[in-house]
N, C-alpha and C positions, 0 to 999 in steps of 0.2 A: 854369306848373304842368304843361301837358302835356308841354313840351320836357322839364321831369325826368322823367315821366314815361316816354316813349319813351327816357331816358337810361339810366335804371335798369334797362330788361329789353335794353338792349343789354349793361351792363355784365355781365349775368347770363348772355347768351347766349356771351361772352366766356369769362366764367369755365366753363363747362359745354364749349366748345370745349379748354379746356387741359388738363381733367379726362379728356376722354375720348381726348385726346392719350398724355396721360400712362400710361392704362391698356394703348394698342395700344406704348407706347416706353417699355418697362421702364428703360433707362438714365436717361431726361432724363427722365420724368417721377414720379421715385420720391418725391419726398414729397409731391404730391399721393395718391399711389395710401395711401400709408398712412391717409389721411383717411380714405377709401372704403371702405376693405379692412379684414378683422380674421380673427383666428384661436380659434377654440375647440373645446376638445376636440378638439383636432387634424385638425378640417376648417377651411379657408380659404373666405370670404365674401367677397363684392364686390358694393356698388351694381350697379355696372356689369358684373354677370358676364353674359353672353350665352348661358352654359353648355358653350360648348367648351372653354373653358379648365379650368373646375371640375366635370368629370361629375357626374350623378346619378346616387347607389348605390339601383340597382332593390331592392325588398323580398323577393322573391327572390333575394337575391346568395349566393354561396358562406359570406358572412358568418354569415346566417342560417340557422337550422337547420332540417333536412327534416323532417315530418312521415312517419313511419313506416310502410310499407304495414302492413295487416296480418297478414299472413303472417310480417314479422319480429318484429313486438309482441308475438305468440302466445307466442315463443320467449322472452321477457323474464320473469322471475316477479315485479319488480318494476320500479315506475316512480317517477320521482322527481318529487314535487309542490312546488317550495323545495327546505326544507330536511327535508323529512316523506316518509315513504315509505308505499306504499300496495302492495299487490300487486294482480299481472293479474289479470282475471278467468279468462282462460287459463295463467294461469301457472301453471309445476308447483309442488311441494310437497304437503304436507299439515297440517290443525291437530295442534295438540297440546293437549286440555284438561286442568288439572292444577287442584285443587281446594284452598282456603288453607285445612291444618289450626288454622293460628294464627287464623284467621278466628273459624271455629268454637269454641274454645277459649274465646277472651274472653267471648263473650256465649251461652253458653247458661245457659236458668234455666226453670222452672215456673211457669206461668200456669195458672190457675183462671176459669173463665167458664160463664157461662151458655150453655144449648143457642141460644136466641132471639137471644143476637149473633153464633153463627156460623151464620148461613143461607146468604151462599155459601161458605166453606168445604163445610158440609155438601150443595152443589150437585154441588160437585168433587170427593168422595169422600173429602176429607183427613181424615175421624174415625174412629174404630171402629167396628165393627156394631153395636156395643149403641145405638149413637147412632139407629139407623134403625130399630129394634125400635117395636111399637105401643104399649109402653108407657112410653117416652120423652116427658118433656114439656117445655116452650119452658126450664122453670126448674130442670132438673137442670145439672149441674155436670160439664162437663168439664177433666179435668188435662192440661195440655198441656206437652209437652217443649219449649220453644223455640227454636230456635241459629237465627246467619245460615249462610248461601254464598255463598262469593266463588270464582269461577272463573276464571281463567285460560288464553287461548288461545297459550302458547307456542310452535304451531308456524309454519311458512311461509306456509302456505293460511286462507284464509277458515274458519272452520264455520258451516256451514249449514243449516236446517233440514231432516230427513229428509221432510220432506212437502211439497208445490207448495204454491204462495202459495192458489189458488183453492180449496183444502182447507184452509185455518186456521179453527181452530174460533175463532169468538167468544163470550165468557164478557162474559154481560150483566151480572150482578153487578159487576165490577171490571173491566167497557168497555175492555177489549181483546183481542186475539185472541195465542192461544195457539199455535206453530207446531209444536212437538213436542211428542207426547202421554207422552214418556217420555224427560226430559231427563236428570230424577234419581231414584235408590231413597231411600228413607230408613228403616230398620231401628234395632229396638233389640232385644240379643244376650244372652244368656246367659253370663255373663264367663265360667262354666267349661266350659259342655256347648256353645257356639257357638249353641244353639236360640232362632227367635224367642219373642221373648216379647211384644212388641206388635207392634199390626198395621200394620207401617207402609205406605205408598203408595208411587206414582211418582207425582211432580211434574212437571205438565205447564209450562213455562218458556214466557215470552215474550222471545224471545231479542234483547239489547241490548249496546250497548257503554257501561259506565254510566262508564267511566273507564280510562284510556289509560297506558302509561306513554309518556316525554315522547321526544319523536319523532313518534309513532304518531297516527293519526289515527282519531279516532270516527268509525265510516260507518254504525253502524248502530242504530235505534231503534227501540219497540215500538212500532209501523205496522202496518197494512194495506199497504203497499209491500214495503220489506227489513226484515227482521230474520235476525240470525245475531250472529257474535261476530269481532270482529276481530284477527289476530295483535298481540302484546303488547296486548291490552286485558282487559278486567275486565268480567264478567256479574255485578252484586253483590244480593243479596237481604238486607235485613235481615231479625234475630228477629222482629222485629212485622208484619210481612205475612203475610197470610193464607196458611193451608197452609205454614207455614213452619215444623212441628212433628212430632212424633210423638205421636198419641194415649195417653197412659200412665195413662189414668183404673184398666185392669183391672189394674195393673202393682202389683203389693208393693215393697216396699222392697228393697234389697239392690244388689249390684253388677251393672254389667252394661256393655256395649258398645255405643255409637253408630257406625253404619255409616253413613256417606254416599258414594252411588259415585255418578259421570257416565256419561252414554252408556252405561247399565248393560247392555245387549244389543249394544252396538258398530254399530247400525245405520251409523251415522256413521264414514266412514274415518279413523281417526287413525294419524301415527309411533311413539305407541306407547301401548299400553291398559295399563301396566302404573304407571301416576301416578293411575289415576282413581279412585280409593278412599280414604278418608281414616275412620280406627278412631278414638276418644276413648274410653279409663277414665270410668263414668259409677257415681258412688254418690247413690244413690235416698235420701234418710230418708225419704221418704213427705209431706216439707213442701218439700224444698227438694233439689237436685242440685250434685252437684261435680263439675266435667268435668278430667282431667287425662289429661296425655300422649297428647295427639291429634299424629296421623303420617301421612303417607303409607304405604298398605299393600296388598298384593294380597288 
């Protein structure tokens, strides 16, 4: 038993003798080396590599790509993430926000409510004055204009909030903070003489990316961190969120004009201010509205 023993790790010592013959003498000993040896992805492998033969490609090789100082980044207005593109934070450009009349169109209508379910609304200033009068009570009855907004950030650049993050007001009723205190106007018009005829507000926005077109990537949410709006994405508010309305309780019937404009003081740099209004034909009966032919308009 031990003679085979001692037979068997000669025979071993043997075979590992011809193998590593065969890898210093490419000629004679090539089919051993095929044993050893294998190729993928078109690098070469060997048991027996010793590493002169087969270099190591460092992580840094000319293969790999250099990390960008940032001096040149600056100059970049965009980076590629895959297949999704993001812009610099230094990059140039500027937004472009442009507001979906068809948005608006579809879904405005008239709601009827009790003063006691809009307490914050009535926090935020979104009603008439007769709402804050002393002789206002929890169970009078305000009429409300409804419509959504959906906005659109068309241009190169980010939009950002006009006010530092350490200045965003938070609004306890609806526990979140508000970054700009005047994103939007909301008016309703006189269809002949242009004069208002309710009292509509600015809509302080908590600014998000609620939806992308595909490429584009959502960076930004309603946080205490970022909020703003991102090129090709979507800021969308529907009808039924609070202050999403125009007061029309003192309003008669008849025709008249819905105005909605963005950025309505242009605090905010845009390419161009001439997208950010949006008119709608509004006919009043006094129960119910018809909104037709809403446009982009100055």
């Amino acid at each position: 038993m031990e003679r085979g023993f001692w037979g068997l790790w000669a025979a071993l010592g043997c075979g590992l003798a011809l193998l590593a013959r065969g890898q210093r003498a490419p000629g004679a000993g090539e089919p051993w080396r095929q044993l050893i040896q294998w190729e993928n992805n078109g690098r070469v492998y060997s048991l027996l590599n010793t590493g002169s033969e087969y270099p190591f490609l460092p992580a840094r090789s000319p293969e790999v790509p250099q990390a960008l100082p940032d001096s040149q980044a600056a100059g970049q207005a965009r980076l590629s993430v895959g297949s999704v593109y993001r812009p610099s934070p230094n990059g140039r450009g500027l937004p472009d926000l442009v507001p979906d009349p068809n948005y608006v169109q579809a879904s405005t209508y008239v709601q009827r409510a009790h003063l006691y379910s809009l307490r914050c609304a009535a926090e935020e200033k979104c009603l008439a004055s007769t709402a804050y009068t002393a002789e206002a009570t929890d169970y009078d009855v305000r009429v409300l204009l409804r419509f959504p907004q959906r906005v659109k950030n068309q241009g190169t650049a980010d939009f950002l909030p006009s006010r530092p993050r350490h200045s965003w007001e938070w609004h306890s009723c609806h526990q979140h903070y508000h970054s700009m205190d005047e994103f939007s106007h909301y008016d309703l018009l006189d269809s002949t003489t242009g004069r208002k005829v309710a009292e509509g507000h600015k809509a302080s926005f908590c600014l998000e990316d609620t939806t992308c077109d595909f490429g584009n990537l959502k960076r930004y949410a309603c946080t205490s961190h970022t909020q703003g709006l991102s090129p090709g994405c979507y800021d969308t508010y529907n009808a039924d969120i609070d202050c999403q309305w125009i007061d029309i309780t003192d309003v008669q019937p008849g025709n008249y004009v819905l105005k909605v404009q963005v950025n309505p003081k242009y605090i905010v740099l845009e390419s161009d201010f001439t997208n950010n209004v949006v008119r709608c034909n509004i006919h009043y009966t006094g129960r119910y509205v018809a909104t037709t032919n809403c446009k982009i308009s100055q």
